[in-house]
N, C-alpha and C positions, 0 to 999 in steps of 0.2 A: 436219700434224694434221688431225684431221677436227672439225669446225666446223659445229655449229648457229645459224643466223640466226631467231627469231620475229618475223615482223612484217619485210614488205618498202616502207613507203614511203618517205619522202625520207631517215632516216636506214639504213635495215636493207638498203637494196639498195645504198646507197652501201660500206655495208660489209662486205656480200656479197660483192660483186663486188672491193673494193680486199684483202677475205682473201685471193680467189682471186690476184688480182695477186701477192701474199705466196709464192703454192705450197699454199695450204692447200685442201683438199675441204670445200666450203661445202654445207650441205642448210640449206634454206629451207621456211619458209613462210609462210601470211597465212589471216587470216579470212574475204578477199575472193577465193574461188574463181576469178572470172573475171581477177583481175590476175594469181595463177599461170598460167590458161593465155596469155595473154597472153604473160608473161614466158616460157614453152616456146617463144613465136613469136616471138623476138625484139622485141616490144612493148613499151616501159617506158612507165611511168603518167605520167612524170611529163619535164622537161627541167631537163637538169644539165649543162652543159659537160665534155664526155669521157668520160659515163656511158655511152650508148651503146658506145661504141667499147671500151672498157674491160670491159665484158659480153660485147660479143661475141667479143673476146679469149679471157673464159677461159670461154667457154661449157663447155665438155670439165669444166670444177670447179665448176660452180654447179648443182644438181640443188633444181631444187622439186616439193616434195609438199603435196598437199592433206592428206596423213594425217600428223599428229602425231610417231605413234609413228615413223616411218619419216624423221623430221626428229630426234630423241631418240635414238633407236637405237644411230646409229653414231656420233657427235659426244659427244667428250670435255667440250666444254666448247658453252654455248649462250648467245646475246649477244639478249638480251630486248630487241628494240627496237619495242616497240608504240607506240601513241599512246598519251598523257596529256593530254588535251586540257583547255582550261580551262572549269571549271564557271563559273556565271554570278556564283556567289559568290567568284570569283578564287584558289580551288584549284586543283589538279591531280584529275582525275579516272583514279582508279588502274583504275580495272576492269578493262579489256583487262591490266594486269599481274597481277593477282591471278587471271584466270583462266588466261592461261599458265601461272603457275607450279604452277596446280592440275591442270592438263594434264599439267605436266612429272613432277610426283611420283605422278600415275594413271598412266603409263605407263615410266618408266624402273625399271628392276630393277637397276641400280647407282649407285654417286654419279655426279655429275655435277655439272662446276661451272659457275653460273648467274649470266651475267654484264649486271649491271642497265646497259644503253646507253641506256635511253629517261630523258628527262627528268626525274627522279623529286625532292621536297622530300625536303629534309634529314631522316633517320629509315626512310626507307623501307628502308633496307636492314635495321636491326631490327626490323621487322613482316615484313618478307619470312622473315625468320630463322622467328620464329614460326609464319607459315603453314607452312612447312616442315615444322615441327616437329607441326603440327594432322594433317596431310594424308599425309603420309609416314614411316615407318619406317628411311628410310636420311639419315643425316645429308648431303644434299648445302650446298655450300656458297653465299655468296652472293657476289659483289665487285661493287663498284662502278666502270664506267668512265665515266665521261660523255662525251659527244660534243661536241667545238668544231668542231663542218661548219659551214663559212658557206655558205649557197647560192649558187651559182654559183662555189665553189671548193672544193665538199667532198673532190674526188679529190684535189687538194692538199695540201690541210687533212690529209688522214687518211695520206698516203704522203709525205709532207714536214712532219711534224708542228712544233710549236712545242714541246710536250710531252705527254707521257702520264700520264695522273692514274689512277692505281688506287688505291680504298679494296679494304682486306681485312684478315685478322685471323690468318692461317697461313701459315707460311713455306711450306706446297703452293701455297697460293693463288695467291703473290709467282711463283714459278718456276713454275704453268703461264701464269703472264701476259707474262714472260718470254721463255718459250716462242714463243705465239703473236706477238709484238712480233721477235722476235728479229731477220727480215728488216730491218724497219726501223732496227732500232739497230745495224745491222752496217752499213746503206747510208745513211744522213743522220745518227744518232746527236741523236736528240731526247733533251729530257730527260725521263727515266721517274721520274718524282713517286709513290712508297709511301707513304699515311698509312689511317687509319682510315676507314670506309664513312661515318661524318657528315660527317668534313671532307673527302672528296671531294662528295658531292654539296651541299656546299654552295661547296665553286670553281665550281663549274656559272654557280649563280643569282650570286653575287655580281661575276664576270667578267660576265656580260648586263647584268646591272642597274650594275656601275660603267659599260660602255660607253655604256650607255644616259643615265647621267651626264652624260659628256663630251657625246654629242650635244645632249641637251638644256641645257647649261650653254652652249653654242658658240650653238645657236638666239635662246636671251636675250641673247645680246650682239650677236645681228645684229639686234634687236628694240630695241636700244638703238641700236646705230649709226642705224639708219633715222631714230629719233626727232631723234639729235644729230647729224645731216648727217654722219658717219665713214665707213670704209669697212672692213666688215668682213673682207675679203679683207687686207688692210695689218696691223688688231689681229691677225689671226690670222698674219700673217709672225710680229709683234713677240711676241706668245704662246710661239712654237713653237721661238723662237729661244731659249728658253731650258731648255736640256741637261734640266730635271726634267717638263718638259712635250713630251708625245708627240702626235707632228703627226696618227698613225691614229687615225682617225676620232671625228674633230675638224675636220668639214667642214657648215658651215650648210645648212639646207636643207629640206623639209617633216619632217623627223624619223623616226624608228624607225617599223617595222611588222615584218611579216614573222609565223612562228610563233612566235619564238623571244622575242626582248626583251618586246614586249606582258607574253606568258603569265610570262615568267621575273618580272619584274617585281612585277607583280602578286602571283602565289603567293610572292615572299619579303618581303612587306609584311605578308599575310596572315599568314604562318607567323609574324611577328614578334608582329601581332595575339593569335594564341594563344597566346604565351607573356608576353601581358601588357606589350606595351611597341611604340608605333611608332619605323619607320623612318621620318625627317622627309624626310631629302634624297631617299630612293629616291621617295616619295611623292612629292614636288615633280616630277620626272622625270617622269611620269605627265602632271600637268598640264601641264604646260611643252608635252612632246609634242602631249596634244591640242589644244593653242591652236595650237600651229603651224598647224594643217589651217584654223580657225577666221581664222585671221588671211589666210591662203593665199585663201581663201573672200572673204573684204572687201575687199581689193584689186580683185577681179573686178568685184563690185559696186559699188564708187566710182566704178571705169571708167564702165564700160557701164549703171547705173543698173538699171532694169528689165531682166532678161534673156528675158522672152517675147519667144519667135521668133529670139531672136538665137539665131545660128552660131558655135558656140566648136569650134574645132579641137584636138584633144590628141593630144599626142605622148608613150607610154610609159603602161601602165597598172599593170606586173607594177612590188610596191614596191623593188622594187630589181633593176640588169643582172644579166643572167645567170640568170633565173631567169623560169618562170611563173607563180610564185605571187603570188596578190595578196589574201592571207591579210593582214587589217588594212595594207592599201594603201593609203594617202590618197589615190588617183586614186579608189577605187571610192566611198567617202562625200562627194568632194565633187559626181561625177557626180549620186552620188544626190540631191545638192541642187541641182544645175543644172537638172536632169530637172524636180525638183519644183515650178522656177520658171519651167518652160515653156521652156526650151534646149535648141535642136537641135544637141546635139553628133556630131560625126563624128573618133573615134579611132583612133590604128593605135599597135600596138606586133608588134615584130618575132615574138616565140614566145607569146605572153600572149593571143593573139585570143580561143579557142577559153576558156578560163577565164572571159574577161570574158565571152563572150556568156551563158555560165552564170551567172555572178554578176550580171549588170548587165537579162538577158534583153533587152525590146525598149526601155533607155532610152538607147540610144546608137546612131548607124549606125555599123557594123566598114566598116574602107576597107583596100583592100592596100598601100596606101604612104604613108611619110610628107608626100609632094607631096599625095594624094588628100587628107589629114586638112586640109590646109591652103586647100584649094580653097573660095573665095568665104565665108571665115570671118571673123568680125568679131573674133574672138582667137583667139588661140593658147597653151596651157596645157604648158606643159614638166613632166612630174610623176618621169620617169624618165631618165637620164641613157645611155642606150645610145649608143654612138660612134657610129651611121652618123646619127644626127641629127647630128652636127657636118657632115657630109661637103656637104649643101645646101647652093649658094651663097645667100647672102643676099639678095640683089638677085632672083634666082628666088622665093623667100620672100615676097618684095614685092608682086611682081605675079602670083601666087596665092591672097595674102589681098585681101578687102574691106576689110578695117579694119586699123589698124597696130600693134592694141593684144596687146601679148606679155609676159603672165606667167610667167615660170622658177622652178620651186620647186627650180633644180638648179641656177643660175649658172652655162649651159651659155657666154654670149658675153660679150663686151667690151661693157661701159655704152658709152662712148663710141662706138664703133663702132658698136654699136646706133643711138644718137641720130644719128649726121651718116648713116644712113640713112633715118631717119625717123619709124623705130617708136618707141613708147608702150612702151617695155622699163621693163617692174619686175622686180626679182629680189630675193633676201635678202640685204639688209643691206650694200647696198651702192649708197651716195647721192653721195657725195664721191670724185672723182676727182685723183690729183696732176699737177698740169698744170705740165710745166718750161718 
């Protein structure tokens, strides 16, 4: 088929590029002129595990255009993945959708069915209907797919699916989606989920904001272990050991960030808001979350007391492996309060440099290794769990750092191990060790 992509960033070029894996002729585009040409050079904006490679694969089926109609044109069906980024009032900011779809209906001369992939709150697929209806004379249609890319496994994610969630309202709908899908359910056989345009995008938010649950429910109980000498590595065996409780993620640790939970979050507490009724538990989530960073932040300080002048080393800034983004990262607000106490921090993260020095500008020195980050530091700050920080010996560790004090907001090592080398190892929720 021929396949229009709107909008190439973390979601729209992952699924660009994973149609063309499909066999399908992709045209693209983006509002941001220069990441098209870019993307003609083989440049991608962004680092995703296998994207690259995956791109250049079917370079020969991805064609971008800065011009609209020439992305409209020849594409049966076109998969809206712009940003909806969150307003300060904890909505979805629809605009970049609402002006695609006013794009779409200026320039296409027959139907065409327009398939909502960006983020969108519950409803928006019957306002989309409407603009349609404002702006155009040709009924095209709307469906709703939503996107479960995790970063740093979206090519997974989308070509090895867990399921496929299509809202729609016409049996054309069902079978051009189908269609485009069909590779996949011939070669993995995910499950292809038909319901209504509301109740898909509302699996969206409600899958973010339950996982978002778990992690923040798993955080409170390492915030209780700490209090009551436990070990919350052990509760969490005994947890997980039981058939109705799912051990994915349901791992302690500074808690959610990224684009995705934050914003999901947030907009369907809000959405609840408008229709007159709070979400209690989704909202607790919320807090839970931010205390983590808060609490992350007081340990430092009880340590080391005053942090003027002091040398804190960090390891990992991007919120989560596999990924440069550090979109609501708890490395980058606590830096920002290290900086503001007069800490001379010195960080490395493997792909994440080049972000942080945008975000963070001159409140941290960039090092190229995780030795360097650790060189004459009076702590050491674990905020992201990338493998080749396990790979340092410990004992090298030692006598690198000035000071032996090492906070993990990721339970990268062994307590015990830790202590009979020396270090001042805090981690989350985890005080009590079983000594046979």
């Amino acid at each position: 088929m021929k396949l229009g992509v709107i909008g190439t960033g973390h979601v729209g070029l992952v699924v660009a590029a994973a149609l063309a894996e499909l066999g399908h002729e992709v045209h693209c585009t983006d509002a941001n002129t220069e990441l098209l040409n870019n993307l003609e050079k083989g440049i991608l904006p962004f680092f995703e595990p296998g994207l690259k490679e995956l791109f250049e694969r079917n370079r020969k089926r991805i064609h971008c255009h800065s011009n609209i109609q020439a992305v409209v044109s020849p594409s049966t069906a076109l998969f809206l993945a712009v940003g909806t980024p969150e307003t300060t009032e904890g909505t979805s900011n629809l605009d970049a959708l609402w002006k695609a779809l006013q794009e779409v209906c200026a320039t296409a001369s027959e139907k065409k069915h327009l398939i909502l992939k960006s983020t969108v709150p519950a409803g928006t697929a019957h306002r989309a209907k409407n603009l349609i209806k404002e702006h155009s004379q040709i009924a095209h249609s709307i469906i709703s797919n939503p996107e479960f890319l995790r970063q740093g496994e979206a090519i997974e994610d989308f070509l090895r699916p867990d399921r496929i969630v299509v809202g729609h309202s016409t049996l054309e709908e069902r079978e051009v989606m189908e269609k485009i899908y069909e590779p996949l359910l011939k070669n993995s056989s995910p499950k292809i989920l038909f319901m209504d345009n509301v109740s898909a995008e509302l699996v969206k938010y409600s899958a973010n904001s339950f996982l978002a649950l778990k992690i923040s429910f798993i955080n409170e109980m390492a915030l209780l272990c700490e209090r009551l000498g436990a070990n919350i590595e052990q509760v969490r065996e005994g947890l997980t050991s039981d058939h109705r409780i799912n051990p994915h993620f349901f791992t302690p640790g500074l808690g959610y960030g990224g684009s995705c939970f934050p914003k999901d979050v947030r907009a369907l507490t809000e959405t609840a808001k408008d229709l007159g009724f709070d979400l209690f538990t989704i909202e607790s989530a919320e807090k839970v979350n931010n205390r983590q960073k808060d609490l992350f932040f007081e340990k430092i300080k009880t340590q080391l007391g005053s942090l003027n002048k002091k040398r804190i080393g960090v390891w990992g800034l991007s919120y989560k492996p596999g990924t440069d983004d550090l979109r609501r990262a708890p490395s980058v607000e606590i830096l920002q309060k290290l900086y503001s106490e007069g800490a001379q921090v010195q960080a490395y993260d493997p792909v994440a440099m080049e972000n942080a020095k945008q975000a963070l500008k001159d409140q941290f020195t960039p090092c190229e290794s995780k030795e360097a980050a650790c060189e004459g530091a009076d702590a050491l700050l674990i905020f992201t769990e990338w493998p080749e920080f396990h790979t340092l010996q410990l004992e090298q560790l030692k006598t690198l750092m000035r000071g032996n004090l090492i906070v993990d907001g990721r339970n990268l090592f062994d307590v015990q191990k830790m202590k009979s080398l020396g270090f001042n190892y805090l981690s989350v929720g985890r005080v009590s060790s079983l000594k046979i």
